[in-house]
N, CA, C and O of each residue as an XYZ file, in Angstrom:
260
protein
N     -47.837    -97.289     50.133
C     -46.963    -97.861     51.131
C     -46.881    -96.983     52.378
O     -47.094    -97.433     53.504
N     -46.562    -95.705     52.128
C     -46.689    -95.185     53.241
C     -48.133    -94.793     54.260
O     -48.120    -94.668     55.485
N     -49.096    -94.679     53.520
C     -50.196    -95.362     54.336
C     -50.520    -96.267     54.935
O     -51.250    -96.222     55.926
N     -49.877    -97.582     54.281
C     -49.846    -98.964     55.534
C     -49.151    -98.393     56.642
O     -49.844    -98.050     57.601
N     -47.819    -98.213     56.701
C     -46.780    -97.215     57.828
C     -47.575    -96.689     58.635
O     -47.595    -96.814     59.860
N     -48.300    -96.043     57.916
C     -49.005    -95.177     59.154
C     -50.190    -95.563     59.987
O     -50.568    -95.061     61.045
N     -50.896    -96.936     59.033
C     -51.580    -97.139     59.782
C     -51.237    -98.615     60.693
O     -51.979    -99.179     61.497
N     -50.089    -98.933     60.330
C     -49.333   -100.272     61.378
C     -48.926    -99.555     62.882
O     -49.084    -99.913     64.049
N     -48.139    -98.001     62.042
C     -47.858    -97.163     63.718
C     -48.941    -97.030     64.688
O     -48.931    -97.425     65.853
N     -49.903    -96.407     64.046
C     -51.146    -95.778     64.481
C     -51.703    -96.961     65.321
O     -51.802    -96.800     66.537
N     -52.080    -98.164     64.743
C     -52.512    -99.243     65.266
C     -51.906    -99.956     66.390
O     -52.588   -100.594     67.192
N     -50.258    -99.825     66.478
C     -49.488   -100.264     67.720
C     -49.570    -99.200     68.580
O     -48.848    -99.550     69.514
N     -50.174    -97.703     68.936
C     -50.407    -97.491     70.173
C     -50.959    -97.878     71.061
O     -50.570    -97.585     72.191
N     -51.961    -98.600     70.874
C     -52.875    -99.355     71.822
C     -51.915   -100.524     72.666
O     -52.079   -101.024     73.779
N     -51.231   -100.653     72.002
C     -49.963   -101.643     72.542
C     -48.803   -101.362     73.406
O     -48.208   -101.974     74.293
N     -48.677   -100.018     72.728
C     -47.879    -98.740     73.468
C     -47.913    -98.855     74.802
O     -47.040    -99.215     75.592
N     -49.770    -98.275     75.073
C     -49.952    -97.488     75.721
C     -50.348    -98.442     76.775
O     -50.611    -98.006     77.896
N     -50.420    -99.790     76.499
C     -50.863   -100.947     77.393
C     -49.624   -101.686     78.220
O     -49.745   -102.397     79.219
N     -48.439   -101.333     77.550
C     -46.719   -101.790     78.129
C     -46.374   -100.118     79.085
O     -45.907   -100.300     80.209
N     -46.566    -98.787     78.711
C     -46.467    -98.125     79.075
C     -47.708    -96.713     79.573
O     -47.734    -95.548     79.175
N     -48.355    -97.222     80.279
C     -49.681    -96.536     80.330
C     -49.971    -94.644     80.436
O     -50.930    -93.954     80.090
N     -48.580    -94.288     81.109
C     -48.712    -92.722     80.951
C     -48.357    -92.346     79.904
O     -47.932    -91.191     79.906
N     -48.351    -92.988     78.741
C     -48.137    -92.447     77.382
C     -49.660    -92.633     77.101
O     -49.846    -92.464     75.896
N     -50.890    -92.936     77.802
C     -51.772    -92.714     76.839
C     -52.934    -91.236     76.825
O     -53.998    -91.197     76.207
N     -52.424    -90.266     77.575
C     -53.192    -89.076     77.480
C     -52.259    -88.286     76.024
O     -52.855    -87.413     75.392
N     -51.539    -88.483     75.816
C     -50.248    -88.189     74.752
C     -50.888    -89.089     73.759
O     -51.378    -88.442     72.834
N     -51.035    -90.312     73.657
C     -51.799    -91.470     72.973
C     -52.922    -90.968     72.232
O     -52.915    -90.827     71.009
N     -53.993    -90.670     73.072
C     -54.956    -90.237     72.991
C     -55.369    -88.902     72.360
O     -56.401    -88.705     71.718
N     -54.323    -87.940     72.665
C     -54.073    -86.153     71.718
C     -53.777    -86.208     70.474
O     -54.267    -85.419     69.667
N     -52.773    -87.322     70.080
C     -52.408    -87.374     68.702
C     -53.350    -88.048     67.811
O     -53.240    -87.771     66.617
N     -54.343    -88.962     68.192
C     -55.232    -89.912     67.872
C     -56.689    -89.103     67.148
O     -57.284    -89.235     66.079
N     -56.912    -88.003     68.669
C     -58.024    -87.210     68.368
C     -57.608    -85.865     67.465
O     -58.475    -85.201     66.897
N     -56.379    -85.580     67.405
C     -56.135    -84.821     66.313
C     -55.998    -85.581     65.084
O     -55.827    -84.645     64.303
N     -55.950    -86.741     64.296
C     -55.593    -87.375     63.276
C     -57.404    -87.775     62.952
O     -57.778    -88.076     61.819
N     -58.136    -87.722     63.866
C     -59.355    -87.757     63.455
C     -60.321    -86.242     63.243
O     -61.403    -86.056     62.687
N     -59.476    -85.404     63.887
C     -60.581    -84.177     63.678
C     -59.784    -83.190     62.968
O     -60.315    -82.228     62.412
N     -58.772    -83.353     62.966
C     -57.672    -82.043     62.988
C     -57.209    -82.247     61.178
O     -57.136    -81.366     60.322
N     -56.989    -83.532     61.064
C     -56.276    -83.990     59.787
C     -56.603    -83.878     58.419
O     -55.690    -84.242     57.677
N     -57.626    -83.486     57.865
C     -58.249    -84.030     56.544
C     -58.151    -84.793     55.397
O     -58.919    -85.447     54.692
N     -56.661    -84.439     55.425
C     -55.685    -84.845     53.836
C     -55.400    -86.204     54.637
O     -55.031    -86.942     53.723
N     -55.354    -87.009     55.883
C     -55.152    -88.699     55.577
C     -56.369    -89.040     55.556
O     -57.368    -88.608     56.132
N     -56.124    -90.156     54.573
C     -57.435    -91.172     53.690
C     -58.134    -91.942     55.120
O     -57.984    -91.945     56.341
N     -58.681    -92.346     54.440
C     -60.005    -93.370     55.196
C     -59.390    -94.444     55.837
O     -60.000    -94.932     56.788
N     -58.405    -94.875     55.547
C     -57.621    -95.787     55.805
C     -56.778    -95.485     57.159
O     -56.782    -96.366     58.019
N     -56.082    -94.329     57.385
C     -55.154    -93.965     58.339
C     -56.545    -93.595     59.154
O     -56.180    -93.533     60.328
N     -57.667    -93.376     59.112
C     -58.887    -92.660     59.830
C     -59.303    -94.042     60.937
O     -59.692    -94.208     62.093
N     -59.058    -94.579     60.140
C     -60.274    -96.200     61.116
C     -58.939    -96.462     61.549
O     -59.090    -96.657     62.756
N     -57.769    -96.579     61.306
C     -57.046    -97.283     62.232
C     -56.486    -96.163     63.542
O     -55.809    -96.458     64.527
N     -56.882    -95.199     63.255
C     -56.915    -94.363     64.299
C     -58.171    -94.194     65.341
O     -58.095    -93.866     66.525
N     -59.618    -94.578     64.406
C     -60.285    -95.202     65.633
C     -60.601    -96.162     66.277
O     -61.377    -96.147     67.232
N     -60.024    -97.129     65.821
C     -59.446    -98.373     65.919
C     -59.002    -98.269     67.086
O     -59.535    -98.681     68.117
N     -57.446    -97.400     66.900
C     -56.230    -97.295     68.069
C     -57.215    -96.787     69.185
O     -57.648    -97.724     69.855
N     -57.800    -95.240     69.656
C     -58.156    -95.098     69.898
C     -59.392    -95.470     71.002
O     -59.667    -94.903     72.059
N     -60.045    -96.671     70.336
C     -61.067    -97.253     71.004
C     -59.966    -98.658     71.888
O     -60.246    -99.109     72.999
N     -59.180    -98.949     71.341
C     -58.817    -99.756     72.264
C     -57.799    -99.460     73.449
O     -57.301   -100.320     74.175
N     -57.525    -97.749     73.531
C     -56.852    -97.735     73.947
C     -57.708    -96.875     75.329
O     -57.073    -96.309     76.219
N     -59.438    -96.927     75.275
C     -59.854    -96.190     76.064
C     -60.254    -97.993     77.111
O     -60.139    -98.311     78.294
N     -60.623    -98.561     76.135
C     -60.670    -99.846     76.383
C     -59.276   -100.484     77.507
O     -59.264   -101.472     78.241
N     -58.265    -99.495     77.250
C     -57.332   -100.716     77.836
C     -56.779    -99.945     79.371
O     -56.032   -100.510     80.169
N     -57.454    -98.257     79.584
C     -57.280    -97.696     80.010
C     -58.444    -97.714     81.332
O     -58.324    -97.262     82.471
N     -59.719    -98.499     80.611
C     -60.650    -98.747     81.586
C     -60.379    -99.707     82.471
O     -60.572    -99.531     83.674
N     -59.760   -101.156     81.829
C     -59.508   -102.178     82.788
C     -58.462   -101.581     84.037
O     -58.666   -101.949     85.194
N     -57.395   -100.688     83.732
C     -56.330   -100.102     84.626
C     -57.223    -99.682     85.747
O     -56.778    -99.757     86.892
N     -58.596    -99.190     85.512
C     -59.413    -98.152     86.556
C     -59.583    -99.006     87.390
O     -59.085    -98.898     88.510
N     -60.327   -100.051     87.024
C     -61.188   -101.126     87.933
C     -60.189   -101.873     89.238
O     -60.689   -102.698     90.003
């Protein structure tokens, strides 16, 4: 259970960071530490962090254009 939790949170930054956009360099630190930094969360909290991640570089590109 608490792995879904974490990966429902993990997964609504992209959502976050798309209602509030200077939360995503902050977005983005906690994301790339939960993928490199973390070991002990499963495979599960991993993809929805690159999940979050990819959509949130994704949502950060349309802002550029």
């Amino acid at each position: 259970m608490i792995n879904y939790i974490r990966c429902e949170a993990i997964m609504n930054l992209a959502g976050i960071v798309e209602v509030i956009p200077h939360l995503a360099e902050r977005a983005y630190s906690v994301l790339k530490g939960l993928l490199l930094n973390k070991p002990y969360y499963n495979e599960d909290v991993k993809y929805a962090a690159a999940v979050s991640l990819i959509n949130i570089i994704n949502v950060r590109s349309f802002d550029k254009v």
